[in-house]
BAVOVO-863996 format. One record per residue: chain; x, y, z of N, C-alpha, C in turn. Coordinates in nm, 4 decimals, padded with zeros to 6 digits. Example, Ala and Ser with C-alpha at 12.3 -4.5 7.8 and 13.67 -1.06 7.14 Angstrom:
! BAVOVO-863996
<rec A; <01.3190; -00.5690; 00.7800>; <01.2300; -00.4500; 00.7800>; <01.3200; -00.3300; 00.7800>>
<rec A; <01.2850; -00.2250; 00.7080>; <01.3670; -00.1060; 00.7140>; <01.2900; 00.0030; 00.7870>>
This chain:
! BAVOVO-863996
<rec A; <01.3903; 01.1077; 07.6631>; <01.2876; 01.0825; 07.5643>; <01.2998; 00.9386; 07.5150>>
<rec A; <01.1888; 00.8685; 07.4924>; <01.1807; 00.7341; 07.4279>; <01.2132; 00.7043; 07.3055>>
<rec A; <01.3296; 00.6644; 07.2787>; <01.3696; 00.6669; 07.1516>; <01.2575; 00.5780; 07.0228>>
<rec A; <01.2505; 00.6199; 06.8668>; <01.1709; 00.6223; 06.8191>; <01.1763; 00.4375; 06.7561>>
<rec A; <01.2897; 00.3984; 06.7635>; <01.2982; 00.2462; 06.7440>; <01.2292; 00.1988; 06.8604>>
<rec A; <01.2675; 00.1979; 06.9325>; <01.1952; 00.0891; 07.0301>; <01.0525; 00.1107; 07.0683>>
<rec A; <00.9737; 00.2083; 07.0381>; <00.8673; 00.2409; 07.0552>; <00.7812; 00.1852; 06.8992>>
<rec A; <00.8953; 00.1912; 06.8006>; <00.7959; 00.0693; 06.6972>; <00.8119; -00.0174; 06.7306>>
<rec A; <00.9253; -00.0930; 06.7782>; <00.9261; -00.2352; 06.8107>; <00.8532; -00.2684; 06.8976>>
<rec A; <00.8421; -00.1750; 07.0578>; <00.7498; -00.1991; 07.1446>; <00.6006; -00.2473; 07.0735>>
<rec A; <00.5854; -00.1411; 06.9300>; <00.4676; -00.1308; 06.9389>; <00.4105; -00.2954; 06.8271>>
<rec A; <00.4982; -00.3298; 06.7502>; <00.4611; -00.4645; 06.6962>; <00.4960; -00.5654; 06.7677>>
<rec A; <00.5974; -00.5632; 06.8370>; <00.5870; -00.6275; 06.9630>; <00.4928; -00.7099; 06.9870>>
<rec A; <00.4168; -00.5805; 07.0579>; <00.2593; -00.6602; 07.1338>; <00.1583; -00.6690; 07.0069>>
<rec A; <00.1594; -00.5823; 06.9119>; <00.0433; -00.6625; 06.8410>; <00.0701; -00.7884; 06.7395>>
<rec A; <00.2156; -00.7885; 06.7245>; <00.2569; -00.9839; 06.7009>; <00.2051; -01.0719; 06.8381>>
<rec A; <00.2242; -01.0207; 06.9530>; <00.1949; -01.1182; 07.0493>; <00.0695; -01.1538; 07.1001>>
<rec A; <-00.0084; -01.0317; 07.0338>; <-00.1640; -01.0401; 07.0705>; <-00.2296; -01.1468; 06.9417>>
<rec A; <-00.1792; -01.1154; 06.8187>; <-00.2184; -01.1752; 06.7071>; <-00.1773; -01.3527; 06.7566>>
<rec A; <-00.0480; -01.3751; 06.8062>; <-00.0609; -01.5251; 06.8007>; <-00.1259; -01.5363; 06.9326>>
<rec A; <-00.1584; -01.4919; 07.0313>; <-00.2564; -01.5395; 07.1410>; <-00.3795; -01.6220; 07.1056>>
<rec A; <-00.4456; -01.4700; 06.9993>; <-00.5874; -01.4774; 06.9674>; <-00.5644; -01.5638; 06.8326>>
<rec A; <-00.5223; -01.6010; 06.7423>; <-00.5119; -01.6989; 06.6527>; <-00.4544; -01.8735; 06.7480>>
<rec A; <-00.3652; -01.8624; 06.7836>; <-00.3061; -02.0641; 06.8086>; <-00.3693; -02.0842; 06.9348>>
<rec A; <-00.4016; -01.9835; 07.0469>; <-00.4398; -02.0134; 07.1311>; <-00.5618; -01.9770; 07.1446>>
<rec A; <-00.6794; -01.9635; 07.0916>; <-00.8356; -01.8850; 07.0937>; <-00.8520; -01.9974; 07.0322>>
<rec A; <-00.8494; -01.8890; 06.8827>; <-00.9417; -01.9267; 06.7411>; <-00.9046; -02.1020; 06.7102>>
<rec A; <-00.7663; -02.1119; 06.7059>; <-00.7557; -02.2867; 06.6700>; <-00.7954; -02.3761; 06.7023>>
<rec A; <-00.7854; -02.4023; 06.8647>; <-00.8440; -02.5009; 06.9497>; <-01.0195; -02.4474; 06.9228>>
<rec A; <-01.0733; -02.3433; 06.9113>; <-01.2526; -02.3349; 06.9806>; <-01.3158; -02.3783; 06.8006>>
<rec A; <-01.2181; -02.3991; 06.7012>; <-01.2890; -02.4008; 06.5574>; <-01.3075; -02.5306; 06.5755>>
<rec A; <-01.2756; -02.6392; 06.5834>; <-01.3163; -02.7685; 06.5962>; <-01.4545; -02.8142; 06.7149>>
<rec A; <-01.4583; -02.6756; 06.7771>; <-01.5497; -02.7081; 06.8517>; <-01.7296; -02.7109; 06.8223>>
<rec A; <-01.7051; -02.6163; 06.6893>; <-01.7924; -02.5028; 06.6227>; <-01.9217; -02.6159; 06.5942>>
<rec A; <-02.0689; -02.6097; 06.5730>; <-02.1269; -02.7426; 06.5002>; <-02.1273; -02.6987; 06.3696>>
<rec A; <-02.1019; -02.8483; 06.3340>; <-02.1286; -02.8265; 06.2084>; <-01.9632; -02.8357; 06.1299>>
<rec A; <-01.8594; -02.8141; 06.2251>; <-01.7143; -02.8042; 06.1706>; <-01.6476; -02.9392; 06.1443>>
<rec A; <-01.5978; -02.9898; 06.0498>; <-01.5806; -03.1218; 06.0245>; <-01.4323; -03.1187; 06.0529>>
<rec A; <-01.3375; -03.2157; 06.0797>; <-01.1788; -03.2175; 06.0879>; <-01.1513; -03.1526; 05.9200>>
<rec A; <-01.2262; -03.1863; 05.7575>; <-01.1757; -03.1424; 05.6867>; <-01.1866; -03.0145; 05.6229>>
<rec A; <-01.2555; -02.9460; 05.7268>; <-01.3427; -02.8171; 05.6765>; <-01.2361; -02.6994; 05.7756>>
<rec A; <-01.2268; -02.7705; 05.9026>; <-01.1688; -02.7495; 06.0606>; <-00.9979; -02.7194; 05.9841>>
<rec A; <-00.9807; -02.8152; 05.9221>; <-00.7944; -02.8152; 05.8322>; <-00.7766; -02.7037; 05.7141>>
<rec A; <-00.8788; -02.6790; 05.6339>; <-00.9120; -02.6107; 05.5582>; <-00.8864; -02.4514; 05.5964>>
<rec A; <-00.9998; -02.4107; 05.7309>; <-00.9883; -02.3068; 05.7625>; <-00.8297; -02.2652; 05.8574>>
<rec A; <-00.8189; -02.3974; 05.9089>; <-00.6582; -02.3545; 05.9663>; <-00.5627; -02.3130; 05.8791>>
<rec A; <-00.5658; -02.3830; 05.7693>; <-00.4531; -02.3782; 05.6669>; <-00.4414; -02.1993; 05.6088>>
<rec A; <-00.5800; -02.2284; 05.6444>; <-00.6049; -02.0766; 05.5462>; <-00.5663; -01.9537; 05.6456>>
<rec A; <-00.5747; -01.9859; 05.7898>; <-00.5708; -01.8940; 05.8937>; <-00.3763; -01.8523; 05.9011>>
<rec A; <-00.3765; -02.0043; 05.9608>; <-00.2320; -01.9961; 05.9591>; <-00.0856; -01.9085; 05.8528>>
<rec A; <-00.1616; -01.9800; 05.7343>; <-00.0552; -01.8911; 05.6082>; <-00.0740; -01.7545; 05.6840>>
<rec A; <-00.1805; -01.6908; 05.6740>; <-00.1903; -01.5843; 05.6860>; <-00.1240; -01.5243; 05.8422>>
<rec A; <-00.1411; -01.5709; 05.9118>; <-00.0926; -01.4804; 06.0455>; <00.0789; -01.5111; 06.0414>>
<rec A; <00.1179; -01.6369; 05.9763>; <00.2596; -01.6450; 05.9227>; <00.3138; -01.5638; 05.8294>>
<rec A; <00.2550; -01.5102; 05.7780>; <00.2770; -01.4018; 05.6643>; <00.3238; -01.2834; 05.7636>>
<rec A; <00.2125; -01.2474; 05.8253>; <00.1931; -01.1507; 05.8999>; <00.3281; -01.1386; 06.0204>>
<rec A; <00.3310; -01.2460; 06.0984>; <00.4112; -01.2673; 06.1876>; <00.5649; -01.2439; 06.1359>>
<rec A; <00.5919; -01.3326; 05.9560>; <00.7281; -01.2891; 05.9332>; <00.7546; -01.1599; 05.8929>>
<rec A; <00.6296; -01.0500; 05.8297>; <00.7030; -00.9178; 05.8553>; <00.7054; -00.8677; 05.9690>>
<rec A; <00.6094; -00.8915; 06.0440>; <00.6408; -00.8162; 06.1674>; <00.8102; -00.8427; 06.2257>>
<rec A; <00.8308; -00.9581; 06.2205>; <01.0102; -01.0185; 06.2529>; <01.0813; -00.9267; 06.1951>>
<rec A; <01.0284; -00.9084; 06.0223>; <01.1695; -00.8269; 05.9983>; <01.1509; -00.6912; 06.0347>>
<rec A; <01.0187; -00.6046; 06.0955>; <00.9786; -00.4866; 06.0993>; <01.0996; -00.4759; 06.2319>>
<rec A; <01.0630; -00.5685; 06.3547>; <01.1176; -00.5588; 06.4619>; <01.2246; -00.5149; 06.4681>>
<rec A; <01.3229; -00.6646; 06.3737>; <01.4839; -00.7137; 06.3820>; <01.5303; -00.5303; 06.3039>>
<rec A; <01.4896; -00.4875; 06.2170>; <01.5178; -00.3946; 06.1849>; <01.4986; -00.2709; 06.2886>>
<rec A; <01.4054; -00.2558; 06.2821>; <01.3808; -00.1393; 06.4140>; <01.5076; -00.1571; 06.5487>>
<rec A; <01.5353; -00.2962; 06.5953>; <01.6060; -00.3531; 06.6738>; <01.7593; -00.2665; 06.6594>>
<rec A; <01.7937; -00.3278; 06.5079>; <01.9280; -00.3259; 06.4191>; <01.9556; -00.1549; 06.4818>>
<rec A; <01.8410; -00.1119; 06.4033>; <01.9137; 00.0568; 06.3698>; <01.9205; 00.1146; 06.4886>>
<rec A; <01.8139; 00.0473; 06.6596>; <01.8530; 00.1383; 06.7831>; <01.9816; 00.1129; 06.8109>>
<rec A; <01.9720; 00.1074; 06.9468>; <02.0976; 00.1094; 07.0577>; <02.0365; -00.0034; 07.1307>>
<rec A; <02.0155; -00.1464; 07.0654>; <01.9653; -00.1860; 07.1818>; <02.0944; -00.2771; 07.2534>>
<rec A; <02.0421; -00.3478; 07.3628>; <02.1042; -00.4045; 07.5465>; <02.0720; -00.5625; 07.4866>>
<rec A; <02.1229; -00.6587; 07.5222>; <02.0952; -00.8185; 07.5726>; <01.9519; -00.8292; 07.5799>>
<rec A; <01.8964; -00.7521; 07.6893>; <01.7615; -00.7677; 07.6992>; <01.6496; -00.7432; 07.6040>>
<rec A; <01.6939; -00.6892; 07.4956>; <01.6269; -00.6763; 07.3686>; <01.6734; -00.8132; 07.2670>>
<rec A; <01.8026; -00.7653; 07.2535>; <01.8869; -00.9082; 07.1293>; <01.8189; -01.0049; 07.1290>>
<rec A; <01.8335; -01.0841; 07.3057>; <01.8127; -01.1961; 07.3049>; <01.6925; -01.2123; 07.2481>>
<rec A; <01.5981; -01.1884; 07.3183>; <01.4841; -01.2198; 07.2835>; <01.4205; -01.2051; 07.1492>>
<rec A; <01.4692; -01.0623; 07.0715>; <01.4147; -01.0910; 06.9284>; <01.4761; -01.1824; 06.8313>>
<rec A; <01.6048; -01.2278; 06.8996>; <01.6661; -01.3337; 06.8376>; <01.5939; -01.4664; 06.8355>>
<rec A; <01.5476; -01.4943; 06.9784>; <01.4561; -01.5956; 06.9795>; <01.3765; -01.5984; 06.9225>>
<rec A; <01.2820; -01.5486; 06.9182>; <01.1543; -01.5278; 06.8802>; <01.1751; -01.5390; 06.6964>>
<rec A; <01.2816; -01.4699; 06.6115>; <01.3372; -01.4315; 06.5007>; <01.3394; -01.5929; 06.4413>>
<rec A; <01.4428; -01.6272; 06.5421>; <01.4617; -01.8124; 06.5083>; <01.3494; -01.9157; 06.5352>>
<rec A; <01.2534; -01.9215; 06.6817>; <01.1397; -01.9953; 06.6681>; <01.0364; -01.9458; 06.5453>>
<rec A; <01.0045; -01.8194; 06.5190>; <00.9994; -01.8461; 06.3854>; <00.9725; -01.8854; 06.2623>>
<rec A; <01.1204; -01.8704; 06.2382>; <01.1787; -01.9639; 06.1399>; <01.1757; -02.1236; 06.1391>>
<rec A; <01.1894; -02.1930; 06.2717>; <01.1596; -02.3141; 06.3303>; <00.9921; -02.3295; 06.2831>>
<rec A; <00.9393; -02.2930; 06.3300>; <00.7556; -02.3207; 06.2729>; <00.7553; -02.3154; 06.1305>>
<rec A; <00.8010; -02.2028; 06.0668>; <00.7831; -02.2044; 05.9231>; <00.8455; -02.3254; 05.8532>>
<rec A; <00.9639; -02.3716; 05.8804>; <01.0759; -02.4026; 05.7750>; <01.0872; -02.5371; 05.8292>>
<rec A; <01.0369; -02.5836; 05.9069>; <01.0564; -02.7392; 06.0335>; <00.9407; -02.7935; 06.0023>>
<rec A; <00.8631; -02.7400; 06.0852>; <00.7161; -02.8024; 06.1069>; <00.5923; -02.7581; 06.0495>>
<rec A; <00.5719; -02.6618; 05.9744>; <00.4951; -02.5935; 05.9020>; <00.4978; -02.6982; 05.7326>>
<rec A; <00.5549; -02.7492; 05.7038>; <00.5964; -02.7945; 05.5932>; <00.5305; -02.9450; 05.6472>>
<rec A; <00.5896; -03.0071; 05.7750>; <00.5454; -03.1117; 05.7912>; <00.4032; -03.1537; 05.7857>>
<rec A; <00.3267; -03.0463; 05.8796>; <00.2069; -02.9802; 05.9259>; <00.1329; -02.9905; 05.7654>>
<rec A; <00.1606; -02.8972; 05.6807>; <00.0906; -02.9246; 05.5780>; <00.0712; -03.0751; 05.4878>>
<rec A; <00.1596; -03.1539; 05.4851>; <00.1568; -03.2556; 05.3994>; <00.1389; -03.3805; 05.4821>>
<rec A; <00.0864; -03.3717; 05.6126>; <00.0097; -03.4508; 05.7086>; <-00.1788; -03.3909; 05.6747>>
<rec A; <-00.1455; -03.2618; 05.6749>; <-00.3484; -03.2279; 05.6209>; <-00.3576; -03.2175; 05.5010>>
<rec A; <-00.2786; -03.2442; 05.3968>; <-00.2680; -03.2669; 05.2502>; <-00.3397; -03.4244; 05.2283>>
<rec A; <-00.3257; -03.5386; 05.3441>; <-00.3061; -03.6802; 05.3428>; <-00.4255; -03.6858; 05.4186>>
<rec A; <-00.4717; -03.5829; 05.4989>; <-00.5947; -03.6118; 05.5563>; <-00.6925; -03.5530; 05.4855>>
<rec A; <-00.7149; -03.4740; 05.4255>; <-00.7808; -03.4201; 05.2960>; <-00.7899; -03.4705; 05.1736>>
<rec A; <-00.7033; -03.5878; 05.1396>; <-00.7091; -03.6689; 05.0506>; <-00.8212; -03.7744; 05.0697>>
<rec A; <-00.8221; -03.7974; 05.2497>; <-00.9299; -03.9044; 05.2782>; <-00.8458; -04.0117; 05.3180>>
<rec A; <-00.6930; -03.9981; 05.3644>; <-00.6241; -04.1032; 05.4168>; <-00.7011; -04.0950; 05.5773>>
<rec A; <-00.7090; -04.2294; 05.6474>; <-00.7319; -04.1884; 05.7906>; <-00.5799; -04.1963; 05.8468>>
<rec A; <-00.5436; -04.1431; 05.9625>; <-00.4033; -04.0979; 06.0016>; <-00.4024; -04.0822; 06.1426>>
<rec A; <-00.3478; -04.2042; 06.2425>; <-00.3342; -04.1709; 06.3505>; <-00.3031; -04.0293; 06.3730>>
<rec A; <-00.3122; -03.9902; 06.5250>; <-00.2860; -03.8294; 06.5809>; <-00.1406; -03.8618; 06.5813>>
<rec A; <-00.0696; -03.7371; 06.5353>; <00.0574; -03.6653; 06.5312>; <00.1325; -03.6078; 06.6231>>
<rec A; <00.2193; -03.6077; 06.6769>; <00.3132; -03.5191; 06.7303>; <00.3399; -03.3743; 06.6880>>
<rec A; <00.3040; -03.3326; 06.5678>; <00.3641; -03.2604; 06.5041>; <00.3151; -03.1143; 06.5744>>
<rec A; <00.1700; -03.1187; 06.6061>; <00.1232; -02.9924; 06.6117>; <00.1376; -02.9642; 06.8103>>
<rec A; <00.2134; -03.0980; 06.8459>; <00.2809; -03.0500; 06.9708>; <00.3823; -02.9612; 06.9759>>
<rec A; <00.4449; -03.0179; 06.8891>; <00.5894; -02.9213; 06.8542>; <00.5852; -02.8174; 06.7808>>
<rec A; <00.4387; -02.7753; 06.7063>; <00.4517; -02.6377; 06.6918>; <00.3849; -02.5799; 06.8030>>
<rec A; <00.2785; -02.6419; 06.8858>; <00.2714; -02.5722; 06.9839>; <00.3438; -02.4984; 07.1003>>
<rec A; <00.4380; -02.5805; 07.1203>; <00.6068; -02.5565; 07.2091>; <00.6561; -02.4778; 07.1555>>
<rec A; <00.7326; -02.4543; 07.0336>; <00.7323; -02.3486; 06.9898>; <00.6470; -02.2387; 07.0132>>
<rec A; <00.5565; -02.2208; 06.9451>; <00.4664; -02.1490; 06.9986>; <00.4397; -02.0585; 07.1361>>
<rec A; <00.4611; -02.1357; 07.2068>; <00.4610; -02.0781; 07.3570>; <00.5626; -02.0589; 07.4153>>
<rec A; <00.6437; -02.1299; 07.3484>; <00.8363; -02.0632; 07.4064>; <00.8914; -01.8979; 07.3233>>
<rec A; <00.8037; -01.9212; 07.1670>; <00.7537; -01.7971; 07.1135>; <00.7282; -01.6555; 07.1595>>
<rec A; <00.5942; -01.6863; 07.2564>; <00.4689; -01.6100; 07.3050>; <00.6262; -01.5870; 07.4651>>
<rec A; <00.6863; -01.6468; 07.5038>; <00.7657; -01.6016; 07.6223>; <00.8598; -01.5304; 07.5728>>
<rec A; <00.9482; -01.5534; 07.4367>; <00.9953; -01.4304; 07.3998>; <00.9680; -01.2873; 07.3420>>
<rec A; <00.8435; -01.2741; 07.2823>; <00.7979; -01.2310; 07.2648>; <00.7454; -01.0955; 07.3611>>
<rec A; <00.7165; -01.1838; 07.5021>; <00.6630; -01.1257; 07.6278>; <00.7834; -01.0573; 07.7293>>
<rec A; <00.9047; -01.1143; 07.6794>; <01.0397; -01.0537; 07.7356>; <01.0972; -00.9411; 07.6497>>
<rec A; <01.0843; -00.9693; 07.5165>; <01.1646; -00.8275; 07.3946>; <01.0538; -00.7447; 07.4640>>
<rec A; <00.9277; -00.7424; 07.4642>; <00.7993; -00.6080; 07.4947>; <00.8522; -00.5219; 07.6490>>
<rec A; <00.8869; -00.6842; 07.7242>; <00.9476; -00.5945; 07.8633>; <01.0721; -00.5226; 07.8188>>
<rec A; <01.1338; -00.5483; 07.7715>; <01.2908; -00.5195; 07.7865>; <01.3108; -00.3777; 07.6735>>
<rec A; <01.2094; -00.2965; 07.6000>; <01.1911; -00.2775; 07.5043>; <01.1191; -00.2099; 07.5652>>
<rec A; <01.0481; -00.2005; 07.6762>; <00.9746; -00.0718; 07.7646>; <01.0632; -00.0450; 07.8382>>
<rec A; <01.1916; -00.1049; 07.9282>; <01.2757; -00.0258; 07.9729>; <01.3597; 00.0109; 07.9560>>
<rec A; <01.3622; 00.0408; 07.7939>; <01.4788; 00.0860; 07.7024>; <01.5112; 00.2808; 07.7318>>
């Protein structure tokens, strides 16, 4: 029988991994595309998007890490919610902070060469979305 931890974790798992698909990789890049969407309207709605699926994303972490804690899980689980646990924390606590007080300065009406910054949450991001995609495997053949 499938034990009852890993079948929650399985199951936020994928809908943390579906949520950052369809939010950093959909919705972020196609809103600037929108007419009518200005870079300060475009920052506005990110800001507002982002908190929120970060909200979302850090309980799901602790829903997981917990669910994780109390099974029996293997390496092939650890690792990966470890990763994923710590990138993270890396977006929130690194670059999330930076991220804001770069569109704090562009919302003020400073003009501001392009950034690095939202490379490196993107990398994250997608080194994220690969752990993410390994705890779900490893976590179905529990």
């Amino acid at each position: 029988m499938y034990p009852t931890w890993a079948a929650t974790a399985v199951a936020l798992t994928f809908v943390w991994l579906g949520m950052v698909l369809a939010i950093s990789f959909l919705e972020a890049p196609l809103k600037f595309r929108a007419p009518g969407v200005t870079v300060p309207i475009g920052l506005g709605i990110g800001r507002l998007v982002f908190r929120a699926l970060n909200l979302v994303e850090a309980a799901f972490a602790v829903a997981v890490v917990i669910a994780v804690v109390v099974g029996d899980p293997t390496a092939v689980v650890t690792a990966p919610v470890a990763a994923a646990a710590v990138l993270l924390l890396a977006q929130l606590l690194v670059v999330r902070p930076r991220l804001n007080r770069r569109s704090d300065r562009i919302l003020a009406g400073e003009d501001l060469p392009r950034s690095r910054e939202h490379l490196y949450y993107i990398a994250l991001e997608a080194a994220k979305v690969a752990a993410l995609i390994a705890l779900g495997v490893g976590l179905l053949t529990v």
